[in-house]
mmCIF file as gemmi writes it, N, C-alpha and C atoms, coordinates in Angstrom:
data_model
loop_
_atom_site.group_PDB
_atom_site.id
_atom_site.type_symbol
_atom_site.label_atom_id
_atom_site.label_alt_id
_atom_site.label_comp_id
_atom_site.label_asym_id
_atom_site.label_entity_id
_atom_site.label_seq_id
_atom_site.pdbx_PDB_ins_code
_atom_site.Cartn_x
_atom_site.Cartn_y
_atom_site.Cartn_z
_atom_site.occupancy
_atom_site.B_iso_or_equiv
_atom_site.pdbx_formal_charge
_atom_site.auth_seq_id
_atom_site.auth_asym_id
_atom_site.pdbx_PDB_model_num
ATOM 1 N N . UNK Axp A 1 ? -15.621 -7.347 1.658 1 0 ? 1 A 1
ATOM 2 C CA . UNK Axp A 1 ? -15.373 -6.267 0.727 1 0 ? 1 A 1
ATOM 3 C C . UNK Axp A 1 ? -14.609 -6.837 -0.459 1 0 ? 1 A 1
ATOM 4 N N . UNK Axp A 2 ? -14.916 -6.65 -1.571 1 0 ? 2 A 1
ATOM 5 C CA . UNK Axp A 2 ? -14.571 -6.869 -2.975 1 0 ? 2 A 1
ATOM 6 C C . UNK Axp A 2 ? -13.274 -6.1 -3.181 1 0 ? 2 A 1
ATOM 7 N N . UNK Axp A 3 ? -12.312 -6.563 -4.193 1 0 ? 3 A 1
ATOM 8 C CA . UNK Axp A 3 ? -10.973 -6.501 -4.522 1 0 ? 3 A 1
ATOM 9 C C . UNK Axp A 3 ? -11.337 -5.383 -5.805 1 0 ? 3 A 1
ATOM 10 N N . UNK Axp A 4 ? -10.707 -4.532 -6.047 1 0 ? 4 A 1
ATOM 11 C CA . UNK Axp A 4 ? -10.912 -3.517 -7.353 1 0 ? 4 A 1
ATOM 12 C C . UNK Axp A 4 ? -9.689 -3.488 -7.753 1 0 ? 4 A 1
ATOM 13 N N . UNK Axp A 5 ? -9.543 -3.433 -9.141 1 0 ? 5 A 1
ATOM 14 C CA . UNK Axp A 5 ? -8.112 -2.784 -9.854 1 0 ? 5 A 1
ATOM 15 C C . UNK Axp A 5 ? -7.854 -1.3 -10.221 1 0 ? 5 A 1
ATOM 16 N N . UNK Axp A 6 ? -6.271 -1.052 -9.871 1 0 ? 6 A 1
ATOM 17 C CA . UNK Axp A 6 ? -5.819 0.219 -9.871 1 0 ? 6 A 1
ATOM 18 C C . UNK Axp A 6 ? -4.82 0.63 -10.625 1 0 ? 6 A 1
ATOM 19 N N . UNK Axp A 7 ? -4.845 1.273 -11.128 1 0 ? 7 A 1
ATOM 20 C CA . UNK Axp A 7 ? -3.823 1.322 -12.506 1 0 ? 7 A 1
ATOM 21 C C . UNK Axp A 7 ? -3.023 2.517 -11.761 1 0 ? 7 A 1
ATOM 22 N N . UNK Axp A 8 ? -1.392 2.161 -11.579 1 0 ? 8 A 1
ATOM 23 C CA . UNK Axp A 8 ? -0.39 3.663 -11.084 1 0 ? 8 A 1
ATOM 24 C C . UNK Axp A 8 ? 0.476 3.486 -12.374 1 0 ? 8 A 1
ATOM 25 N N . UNK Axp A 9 ? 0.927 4.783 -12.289 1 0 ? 9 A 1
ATOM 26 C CA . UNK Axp A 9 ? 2.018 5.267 -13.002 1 0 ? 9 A 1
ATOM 27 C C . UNK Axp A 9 ? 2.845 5.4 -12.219 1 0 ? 9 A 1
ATOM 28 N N . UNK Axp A 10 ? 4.289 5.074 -12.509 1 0 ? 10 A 1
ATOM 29 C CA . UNK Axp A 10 ? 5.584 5.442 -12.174 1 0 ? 10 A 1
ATOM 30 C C . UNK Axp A 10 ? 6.597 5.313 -12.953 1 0 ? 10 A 1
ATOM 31 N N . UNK Axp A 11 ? 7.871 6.018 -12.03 1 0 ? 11 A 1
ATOM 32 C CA . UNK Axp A 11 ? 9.315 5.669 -12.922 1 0 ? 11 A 1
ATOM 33 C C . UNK Axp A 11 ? 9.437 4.352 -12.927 1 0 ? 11 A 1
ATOM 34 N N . UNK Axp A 12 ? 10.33 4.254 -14.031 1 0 ? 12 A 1
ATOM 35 C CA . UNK Axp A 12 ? 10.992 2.924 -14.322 1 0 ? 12 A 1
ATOM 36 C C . UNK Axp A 12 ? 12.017 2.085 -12.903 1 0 ? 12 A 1
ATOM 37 N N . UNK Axp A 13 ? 12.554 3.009 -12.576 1 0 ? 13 A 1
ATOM 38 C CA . UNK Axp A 13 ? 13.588 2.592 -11.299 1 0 ? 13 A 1
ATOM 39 C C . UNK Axp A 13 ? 12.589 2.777 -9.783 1 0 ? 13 A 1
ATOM 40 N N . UNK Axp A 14 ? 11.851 3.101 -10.179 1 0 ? 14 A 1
ATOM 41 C CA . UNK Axp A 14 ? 10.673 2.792 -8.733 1 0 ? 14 A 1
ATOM 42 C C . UNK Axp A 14 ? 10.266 1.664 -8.564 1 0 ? 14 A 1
ATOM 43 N N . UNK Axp A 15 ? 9.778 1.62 -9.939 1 0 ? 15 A 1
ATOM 44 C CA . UNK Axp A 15 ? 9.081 -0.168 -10.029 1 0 ? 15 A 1
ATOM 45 C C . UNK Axp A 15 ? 10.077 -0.694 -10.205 1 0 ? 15 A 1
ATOM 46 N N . UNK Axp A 16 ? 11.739 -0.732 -10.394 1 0 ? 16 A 1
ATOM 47 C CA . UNK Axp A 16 ? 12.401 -1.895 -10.184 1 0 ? 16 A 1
ATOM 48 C C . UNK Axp A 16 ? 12.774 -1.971 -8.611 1 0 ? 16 A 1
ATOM 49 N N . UNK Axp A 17 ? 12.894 -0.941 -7.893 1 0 ? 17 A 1
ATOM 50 C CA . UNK Axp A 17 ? 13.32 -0.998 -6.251 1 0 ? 17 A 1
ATOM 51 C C . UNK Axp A 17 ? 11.997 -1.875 -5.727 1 0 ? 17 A 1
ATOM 52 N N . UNK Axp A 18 ? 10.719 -1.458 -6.338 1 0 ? 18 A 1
ATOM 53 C CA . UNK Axp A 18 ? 9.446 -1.88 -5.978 1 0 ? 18 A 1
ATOM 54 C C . UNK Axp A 18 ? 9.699 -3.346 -6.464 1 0 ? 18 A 1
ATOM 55 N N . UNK Axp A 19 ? 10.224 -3.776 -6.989 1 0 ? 19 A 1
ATOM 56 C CA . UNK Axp A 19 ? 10.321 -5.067 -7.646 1 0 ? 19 A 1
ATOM 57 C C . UNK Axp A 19 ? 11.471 -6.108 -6.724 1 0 ? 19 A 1
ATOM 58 N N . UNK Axp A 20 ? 12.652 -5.012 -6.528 1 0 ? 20 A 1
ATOM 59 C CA . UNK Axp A 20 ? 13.727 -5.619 -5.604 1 0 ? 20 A 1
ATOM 60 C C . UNK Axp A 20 ? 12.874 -5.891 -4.048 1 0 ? 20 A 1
ATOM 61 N N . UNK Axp A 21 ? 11.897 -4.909 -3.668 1 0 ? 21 A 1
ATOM 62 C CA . UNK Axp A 21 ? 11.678 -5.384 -2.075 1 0 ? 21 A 1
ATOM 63 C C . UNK Axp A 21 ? 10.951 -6.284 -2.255 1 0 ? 21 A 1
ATOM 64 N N . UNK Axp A 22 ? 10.029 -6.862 -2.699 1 0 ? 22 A 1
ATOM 65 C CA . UNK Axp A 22 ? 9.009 -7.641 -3.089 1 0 ? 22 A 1
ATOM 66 C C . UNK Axp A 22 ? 9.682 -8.923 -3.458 1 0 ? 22 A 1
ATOM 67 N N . UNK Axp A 23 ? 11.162 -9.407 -4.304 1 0 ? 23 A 1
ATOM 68 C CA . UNK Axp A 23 ? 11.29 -10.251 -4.353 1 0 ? 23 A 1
ATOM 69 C C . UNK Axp A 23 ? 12.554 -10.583 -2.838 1 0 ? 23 A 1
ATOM 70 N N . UNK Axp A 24 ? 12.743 -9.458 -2.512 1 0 ? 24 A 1
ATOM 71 C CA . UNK Axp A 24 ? 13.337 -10.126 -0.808 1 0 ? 24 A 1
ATOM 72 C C . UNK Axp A 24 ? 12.431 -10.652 0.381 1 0 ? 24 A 1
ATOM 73 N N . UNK Axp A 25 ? 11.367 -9.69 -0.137 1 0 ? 25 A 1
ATOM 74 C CA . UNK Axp A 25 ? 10.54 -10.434 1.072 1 0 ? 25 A 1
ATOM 75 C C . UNK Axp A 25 ? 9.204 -11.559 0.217 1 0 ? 25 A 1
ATOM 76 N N . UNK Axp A 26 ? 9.61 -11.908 -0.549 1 0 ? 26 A 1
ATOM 77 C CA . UNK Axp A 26 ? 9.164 -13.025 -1.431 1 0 ? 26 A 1
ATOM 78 C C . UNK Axp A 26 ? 7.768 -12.571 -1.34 1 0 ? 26 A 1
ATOM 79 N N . UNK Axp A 27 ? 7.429 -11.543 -2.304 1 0 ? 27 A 1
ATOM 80 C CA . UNK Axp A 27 ? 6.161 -11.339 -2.285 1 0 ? 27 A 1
ATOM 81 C C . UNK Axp A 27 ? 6.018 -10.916 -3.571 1 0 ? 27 A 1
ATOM 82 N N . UNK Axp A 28 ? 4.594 -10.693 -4.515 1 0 ? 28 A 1
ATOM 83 C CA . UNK Axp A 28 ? 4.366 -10.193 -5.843 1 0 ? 28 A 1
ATOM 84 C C . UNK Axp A 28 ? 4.329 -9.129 -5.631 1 0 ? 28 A 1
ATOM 85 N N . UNK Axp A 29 ? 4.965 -8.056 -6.785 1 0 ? 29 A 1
ATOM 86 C CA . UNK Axp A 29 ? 5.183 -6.563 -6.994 1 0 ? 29 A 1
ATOM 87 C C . UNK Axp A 29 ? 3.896 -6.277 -6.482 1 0 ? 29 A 1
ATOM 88 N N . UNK Axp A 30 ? 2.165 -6.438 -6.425 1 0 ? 30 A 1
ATOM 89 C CA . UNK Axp A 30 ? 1.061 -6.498 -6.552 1 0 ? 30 A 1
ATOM 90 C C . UNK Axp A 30 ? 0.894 -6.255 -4.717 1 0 ? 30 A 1
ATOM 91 N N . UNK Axp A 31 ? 1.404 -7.596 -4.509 1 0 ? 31 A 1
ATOM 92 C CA . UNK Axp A 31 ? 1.17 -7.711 -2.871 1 0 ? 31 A 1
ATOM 93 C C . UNK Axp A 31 ? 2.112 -6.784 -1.779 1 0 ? 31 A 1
ATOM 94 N N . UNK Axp A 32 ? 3.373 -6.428 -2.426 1 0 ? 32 A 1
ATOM 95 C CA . UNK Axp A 32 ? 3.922 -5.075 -2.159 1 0 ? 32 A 1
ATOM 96 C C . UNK Axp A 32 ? 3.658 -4.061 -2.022 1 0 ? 32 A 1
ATOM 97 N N . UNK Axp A 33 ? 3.103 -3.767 -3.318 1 0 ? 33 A 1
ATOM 98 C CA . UNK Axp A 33 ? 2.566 -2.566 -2.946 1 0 ? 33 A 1
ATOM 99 C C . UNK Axp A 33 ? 1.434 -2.235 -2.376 1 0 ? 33 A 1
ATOM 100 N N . UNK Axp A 34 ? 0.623 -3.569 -2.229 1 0 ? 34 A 1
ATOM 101 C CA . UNK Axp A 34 ? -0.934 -3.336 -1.115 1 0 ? 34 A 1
ATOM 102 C C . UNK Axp A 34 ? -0.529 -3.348 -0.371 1 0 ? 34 A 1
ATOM 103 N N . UNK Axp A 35 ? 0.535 -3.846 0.249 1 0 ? 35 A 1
ATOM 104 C CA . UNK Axp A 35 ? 1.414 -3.532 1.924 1 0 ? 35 A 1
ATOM 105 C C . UNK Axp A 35 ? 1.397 -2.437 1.982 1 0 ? 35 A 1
ATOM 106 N N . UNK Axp A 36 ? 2.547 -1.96 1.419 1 0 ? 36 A 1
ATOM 107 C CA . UNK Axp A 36 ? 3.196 -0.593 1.463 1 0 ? 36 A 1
ATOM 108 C C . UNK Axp A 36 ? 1.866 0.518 1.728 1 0 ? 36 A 1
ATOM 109 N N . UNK Axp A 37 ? 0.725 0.341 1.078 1 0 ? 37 A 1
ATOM 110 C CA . UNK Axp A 37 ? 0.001 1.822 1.117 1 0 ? 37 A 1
ATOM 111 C C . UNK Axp A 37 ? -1.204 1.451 2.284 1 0 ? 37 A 1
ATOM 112 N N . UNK Axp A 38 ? -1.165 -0.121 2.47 1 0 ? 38 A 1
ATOM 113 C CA . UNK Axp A 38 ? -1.736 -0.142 3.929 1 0 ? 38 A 1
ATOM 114 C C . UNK Axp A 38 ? -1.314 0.384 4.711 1 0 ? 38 A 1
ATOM 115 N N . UNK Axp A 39 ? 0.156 0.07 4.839 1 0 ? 39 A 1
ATOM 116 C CA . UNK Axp A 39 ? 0.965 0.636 6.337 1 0 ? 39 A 1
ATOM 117 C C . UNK Axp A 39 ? 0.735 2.488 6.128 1 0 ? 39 A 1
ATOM 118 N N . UNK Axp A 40 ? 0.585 2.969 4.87 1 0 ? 40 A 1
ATOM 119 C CA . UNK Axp A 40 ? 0.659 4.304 4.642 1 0 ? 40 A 1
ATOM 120 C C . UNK Axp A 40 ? -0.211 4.695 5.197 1 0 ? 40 A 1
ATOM 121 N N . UNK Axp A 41 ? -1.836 4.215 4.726 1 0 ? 41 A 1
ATOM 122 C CA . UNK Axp A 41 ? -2.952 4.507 4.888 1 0 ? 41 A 1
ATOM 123 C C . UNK Axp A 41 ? -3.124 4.329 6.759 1 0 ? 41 A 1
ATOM 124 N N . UNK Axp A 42 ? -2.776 3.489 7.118 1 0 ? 42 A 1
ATOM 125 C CA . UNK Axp A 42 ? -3.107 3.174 8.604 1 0 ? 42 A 1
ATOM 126 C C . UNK Axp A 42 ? -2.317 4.003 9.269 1 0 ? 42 A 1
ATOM 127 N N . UNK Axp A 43 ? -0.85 4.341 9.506 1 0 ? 43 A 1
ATOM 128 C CA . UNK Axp A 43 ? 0.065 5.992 9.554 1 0 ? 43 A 1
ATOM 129 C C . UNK Axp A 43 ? -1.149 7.131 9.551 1 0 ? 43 A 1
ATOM 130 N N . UNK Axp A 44 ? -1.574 7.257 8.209 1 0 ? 44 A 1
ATOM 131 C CA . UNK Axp A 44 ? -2.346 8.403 8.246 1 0 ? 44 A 1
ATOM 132 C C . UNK Axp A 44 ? -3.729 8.698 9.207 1 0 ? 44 A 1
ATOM 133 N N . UNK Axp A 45 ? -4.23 7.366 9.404 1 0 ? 45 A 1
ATOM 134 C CA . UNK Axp A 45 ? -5.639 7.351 10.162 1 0 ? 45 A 1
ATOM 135 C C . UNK Axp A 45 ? -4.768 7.608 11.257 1 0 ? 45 A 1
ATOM 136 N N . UNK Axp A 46 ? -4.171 6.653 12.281 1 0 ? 46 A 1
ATOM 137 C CA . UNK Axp A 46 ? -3.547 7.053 13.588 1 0 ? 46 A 1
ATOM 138 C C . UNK Axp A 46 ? -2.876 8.366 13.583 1 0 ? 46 A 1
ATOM 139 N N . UNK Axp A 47 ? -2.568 9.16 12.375 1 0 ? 47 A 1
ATOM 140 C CA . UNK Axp A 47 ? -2.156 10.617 12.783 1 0 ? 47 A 1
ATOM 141 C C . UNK Axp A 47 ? -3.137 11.5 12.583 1 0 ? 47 A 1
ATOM 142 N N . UNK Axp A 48 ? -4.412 11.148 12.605 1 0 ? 48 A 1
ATOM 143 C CA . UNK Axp A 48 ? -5.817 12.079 12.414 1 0 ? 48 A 1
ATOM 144 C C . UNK Axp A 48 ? -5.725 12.36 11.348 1 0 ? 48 A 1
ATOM 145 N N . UNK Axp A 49 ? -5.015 12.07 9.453 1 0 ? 49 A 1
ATOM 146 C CA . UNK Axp A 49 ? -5.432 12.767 8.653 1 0 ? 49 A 1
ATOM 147 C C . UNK Axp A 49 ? -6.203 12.185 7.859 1 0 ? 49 A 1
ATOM 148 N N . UNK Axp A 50 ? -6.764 11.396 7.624 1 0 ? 50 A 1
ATOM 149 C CA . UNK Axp A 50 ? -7.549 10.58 7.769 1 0 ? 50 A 1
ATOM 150 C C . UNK Axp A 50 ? -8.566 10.241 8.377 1 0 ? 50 A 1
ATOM 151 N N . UNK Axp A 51 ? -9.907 9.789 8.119 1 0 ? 51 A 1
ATOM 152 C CA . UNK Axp A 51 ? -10.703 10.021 9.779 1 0 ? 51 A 1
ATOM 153 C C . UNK Axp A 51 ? -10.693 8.434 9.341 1 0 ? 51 A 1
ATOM 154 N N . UNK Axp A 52 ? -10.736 7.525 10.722 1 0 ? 52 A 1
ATOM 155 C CA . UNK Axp A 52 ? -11.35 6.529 10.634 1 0 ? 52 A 1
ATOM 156 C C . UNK Axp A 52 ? -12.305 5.487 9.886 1 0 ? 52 A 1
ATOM 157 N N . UNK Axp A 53 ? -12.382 3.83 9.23 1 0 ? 53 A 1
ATOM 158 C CA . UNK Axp A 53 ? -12.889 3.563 8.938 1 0 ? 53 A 1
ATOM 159 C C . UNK Axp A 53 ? -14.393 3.029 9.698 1 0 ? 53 A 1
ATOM 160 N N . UNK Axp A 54 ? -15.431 3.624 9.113 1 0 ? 54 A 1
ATOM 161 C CA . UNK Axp A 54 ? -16.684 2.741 9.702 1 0 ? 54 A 1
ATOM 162 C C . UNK Axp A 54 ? -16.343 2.056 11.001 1 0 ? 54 A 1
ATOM 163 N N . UNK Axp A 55 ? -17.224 1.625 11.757 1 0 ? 55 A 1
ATOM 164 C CA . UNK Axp A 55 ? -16.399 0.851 13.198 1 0 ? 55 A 1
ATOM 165 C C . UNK Axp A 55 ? -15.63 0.81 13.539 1 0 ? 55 A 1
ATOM 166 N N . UNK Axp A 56 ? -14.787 1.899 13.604 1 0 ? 56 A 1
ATOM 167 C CA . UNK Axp A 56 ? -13.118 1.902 14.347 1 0 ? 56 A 1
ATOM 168 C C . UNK Axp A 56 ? -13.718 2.823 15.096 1 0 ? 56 A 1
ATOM 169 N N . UNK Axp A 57 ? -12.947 2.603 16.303 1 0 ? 57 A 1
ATOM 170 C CA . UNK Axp A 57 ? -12.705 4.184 17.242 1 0 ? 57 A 1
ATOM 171 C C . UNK Axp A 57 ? -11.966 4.972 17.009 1 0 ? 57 A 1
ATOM 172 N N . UNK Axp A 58 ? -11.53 6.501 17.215 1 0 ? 58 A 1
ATOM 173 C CA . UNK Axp A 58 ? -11.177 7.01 17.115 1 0 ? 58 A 1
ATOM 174 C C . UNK Axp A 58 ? -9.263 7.201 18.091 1 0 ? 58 A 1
């Protein structure tokens, strides 16, 4: 599966906290936040709101 770009808006002091975790856990603001909304996104499938991707079980 191919990589796409996503343009967010936020506050200024979001993206610097977003900026502070990312450089503690030595990662790019970029790769942060694809963490962050993985772990979100995968939360949401295991709580049913979400349905499953293609070949997953339920």
């Amino acid at each position: 599966m191919g990589k796409v770009t996503v343009t967010i808006y936020m506050e200024e002091q979001d993206k610097e906290a977003l900026q502070q975790l990312a450089d503690a856990e030595e990662r790019s603001l970029s790769q942060m936040a694809v963490l962050i909304l993985k772990r979100a996104i995968k939360k949401a499938r295991e709580e049913g709101i979400i349905p499953p991707t293609q070949g997953e079980g339920k």
